[in-house]
N, C-alpha and C positions, 0 to 999 in steps of 0.2 A: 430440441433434440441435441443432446450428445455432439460436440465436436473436437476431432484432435488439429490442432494448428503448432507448428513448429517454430520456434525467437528465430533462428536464422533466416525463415522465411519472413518477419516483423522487419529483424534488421537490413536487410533488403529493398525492401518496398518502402523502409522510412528513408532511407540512404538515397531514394529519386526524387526527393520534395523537399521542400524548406523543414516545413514541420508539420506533425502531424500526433495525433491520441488515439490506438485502437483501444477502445470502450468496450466491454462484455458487461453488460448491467444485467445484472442475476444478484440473489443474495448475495451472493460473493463478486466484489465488483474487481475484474484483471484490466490493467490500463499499463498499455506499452505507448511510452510518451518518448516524443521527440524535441529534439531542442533549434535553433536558441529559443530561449523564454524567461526576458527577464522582466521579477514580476517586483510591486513594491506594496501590493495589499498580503495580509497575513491570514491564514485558513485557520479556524479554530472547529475541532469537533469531537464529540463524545466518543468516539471509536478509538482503535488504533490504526494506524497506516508502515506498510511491510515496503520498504522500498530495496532497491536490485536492479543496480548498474550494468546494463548488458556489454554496451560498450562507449565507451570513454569517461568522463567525469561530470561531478554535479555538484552544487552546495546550496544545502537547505538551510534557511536562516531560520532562527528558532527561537523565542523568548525562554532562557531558561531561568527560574525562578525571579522574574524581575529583570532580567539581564540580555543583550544581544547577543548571541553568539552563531555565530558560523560553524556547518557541521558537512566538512569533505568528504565525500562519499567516492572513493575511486571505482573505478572501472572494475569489476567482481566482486564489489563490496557492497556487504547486506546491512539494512539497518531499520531497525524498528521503533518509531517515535511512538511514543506513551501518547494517550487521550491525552484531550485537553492544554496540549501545548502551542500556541500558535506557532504559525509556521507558513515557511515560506521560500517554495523552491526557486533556484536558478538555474537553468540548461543553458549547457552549451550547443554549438551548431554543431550539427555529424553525432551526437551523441541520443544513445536509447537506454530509457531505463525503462524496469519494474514497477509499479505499483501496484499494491493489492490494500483493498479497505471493503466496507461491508458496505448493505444498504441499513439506511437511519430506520429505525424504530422509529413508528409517529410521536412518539411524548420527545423525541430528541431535538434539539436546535444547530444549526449548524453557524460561524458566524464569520462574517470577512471585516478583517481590523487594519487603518492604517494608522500610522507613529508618526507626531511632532519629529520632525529630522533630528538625529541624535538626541533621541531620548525614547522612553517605554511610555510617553504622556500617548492618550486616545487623541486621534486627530479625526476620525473621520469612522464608524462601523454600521454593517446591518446585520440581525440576526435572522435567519427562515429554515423554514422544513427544507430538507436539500434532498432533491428527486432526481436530478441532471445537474452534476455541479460546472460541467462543462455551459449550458446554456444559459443558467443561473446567472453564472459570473458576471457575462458579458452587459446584461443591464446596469449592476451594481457598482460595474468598475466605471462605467457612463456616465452614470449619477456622481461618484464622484471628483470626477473629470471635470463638471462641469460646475462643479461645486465652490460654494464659497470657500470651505475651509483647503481646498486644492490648489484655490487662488492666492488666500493671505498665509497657509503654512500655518495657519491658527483654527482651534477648536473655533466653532461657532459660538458664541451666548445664548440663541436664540435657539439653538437645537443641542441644548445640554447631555451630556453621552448618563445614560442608564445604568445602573449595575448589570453585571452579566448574568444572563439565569442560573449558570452555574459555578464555581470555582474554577477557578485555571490552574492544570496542575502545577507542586512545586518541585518533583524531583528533578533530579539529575539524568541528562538519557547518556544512552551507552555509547561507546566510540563505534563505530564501523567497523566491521573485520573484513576479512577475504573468506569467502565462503568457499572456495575452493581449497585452503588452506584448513578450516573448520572441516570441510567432510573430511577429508583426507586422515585425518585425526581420528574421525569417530568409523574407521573401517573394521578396526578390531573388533569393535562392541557391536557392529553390524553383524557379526559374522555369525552371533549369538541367536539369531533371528529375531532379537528383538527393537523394536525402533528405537529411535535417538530423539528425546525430547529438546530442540534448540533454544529456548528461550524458559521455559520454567512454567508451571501453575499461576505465578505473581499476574503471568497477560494474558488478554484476552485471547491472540490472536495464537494458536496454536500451530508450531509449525516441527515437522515430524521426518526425520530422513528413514527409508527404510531401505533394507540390504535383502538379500534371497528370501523365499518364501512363501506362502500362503495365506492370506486375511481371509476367514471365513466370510460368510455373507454378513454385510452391514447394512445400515440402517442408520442418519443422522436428519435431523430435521434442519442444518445448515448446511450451504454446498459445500464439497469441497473441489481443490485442485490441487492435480498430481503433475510434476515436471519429474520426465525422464531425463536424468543424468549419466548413468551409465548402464552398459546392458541392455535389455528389454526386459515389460512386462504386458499383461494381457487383465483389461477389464472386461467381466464379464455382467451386462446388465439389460436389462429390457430385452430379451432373446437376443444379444446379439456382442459380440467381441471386438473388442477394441485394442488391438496391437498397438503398443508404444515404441519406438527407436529412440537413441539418443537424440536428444532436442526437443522431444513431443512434449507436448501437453493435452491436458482431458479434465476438463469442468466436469464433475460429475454433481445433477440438480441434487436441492434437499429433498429430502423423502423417494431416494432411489435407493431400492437394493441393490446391493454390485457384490460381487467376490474379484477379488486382485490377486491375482499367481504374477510372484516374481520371479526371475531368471537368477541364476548360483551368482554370476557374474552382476546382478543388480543394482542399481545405487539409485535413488529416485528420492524426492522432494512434495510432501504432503502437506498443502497451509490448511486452514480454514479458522474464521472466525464467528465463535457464537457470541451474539452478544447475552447472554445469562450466563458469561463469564466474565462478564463485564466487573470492574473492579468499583464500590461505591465514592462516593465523594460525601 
């Protein structure tokens, strides 16, 4: 069923506890994480990942093309890592972000890597179908805690690292912006009724500001999720309306019909990711 839940109320309820992950596992996976959390295995996976610092800061470590680099992500700053990049976030305490990624296709692998201290040499990985990466982990990181190559900071002989099933991408990702600063920009072109495409056809991950107006009845075989930014609007689906206010959000499943009426005053935030937009390797 259909639900609207509001970030300030996230921010909230993560702000009484050390830390914390609300998980919404649908096609569309919404994960409002908390910090600290610092991590030294590397995520790798066929998808892309939409990340969205609600409040305070973060830095995601990231292999770009063979290289370490560190990627700050401030507090209202949006950013979306490319497939196939490993990666590997850091939270801080008191601080809540965004992430949005999809569920794996079965043919997909998903894989956790760690590095020779100061260097991009394989020290330690395992590859698996990834169902819950939240419970996943927790074995993975066990194993190799406990492990020889944990202990000597050296690859093992004995358990020689594999090729990867896939290629690891080589471009370049994008800087961060202020996404408050980005919409603010695209209000003219809103005004037009028609959406604002934020990131281009090149990704997977499609993500859509809309301003006033009417979306006829749709129909997608991927979920999507609307964040009320400014304004209000009203989904209408499965008999029944669903009033947005600023702050709202609303997962709406794949294979639902909805019609969306926006308010003159509007400003709203549309992702969703198919993966047969997936880009080949």
């Amino acid at each position: 069923m259909p639900y609207i839940i509001t970030l300030i109320k996230i921010q909230n309820i993560i702000s009484l506890i050390f830390t914390l992950c609300f998980r919404f596992f649908y096609q569309l996976n919404i994960m409002y994480v908390g910090g600290p959390n610092a991590r030294k295995d590397y995520h790798i996976e066929e998808g892309e990942e939409l990340f969205y610092q609600v409040r305070g800061d973060m830095v995601l470590k990231v292999i770009e093309d063979g290289k370490h680099k560190d990627i700050h992500i401030r507090e209202g700053e949006m950013f979306l890592l490319p497939a196939r990049i490993p990666h590997s976030p850091q939270r801080y305490a008191n601080t809540v972000g965004l992430v949005v990624e999809r569920k794996r296709l079965r043919s997909e692998t998903d894989g956790l890597r760690y590095f020779v201290d100061n260097s991009t040499d394989v020290l330690f990985e395992r590859w698996f179908y990834c169902e819950n990466l939240g419970t996943q982990l927790v074995p993975i990181i066990k194993e190799f805690m406990d492990s020889k190559q944990n202990k000597t900071g050296k690859p093992d002989p004995a358990e020689p690292i594999k090729p990867a099933p896939y290629p690891l991408s080589t471009v370049k990702v994008m800087a961060p912006f202020s996404f408050r600063e980005w919409m603010e920009k695209q209000k003219p072109a809103l005004a037009s009724g028609q959406p604002v495409d934020m990131f281009g056809a090149q990704f997977e991950t499609e993500t859509f500001l809309f301003g006033p107006g009417t979306s006829g009845t749709s129909r997608r075989k991927t979920d999507g999720w609307i964040w009320q930014l400014e304004g209000s609007s009203s989904v209408f689906m499965n008999g029944k309306e669903y009033n947005l206010s600023i702050g709202d959000c609303l997962l709406i499943f794949g294979e639902t019909e909805y019609q969306w009426k926006r308010s003159q005053d509007c400003v709203a935030l549309y992702i969703a990711q198919d993966p047969e937009r997936k880009r080949p390797y």
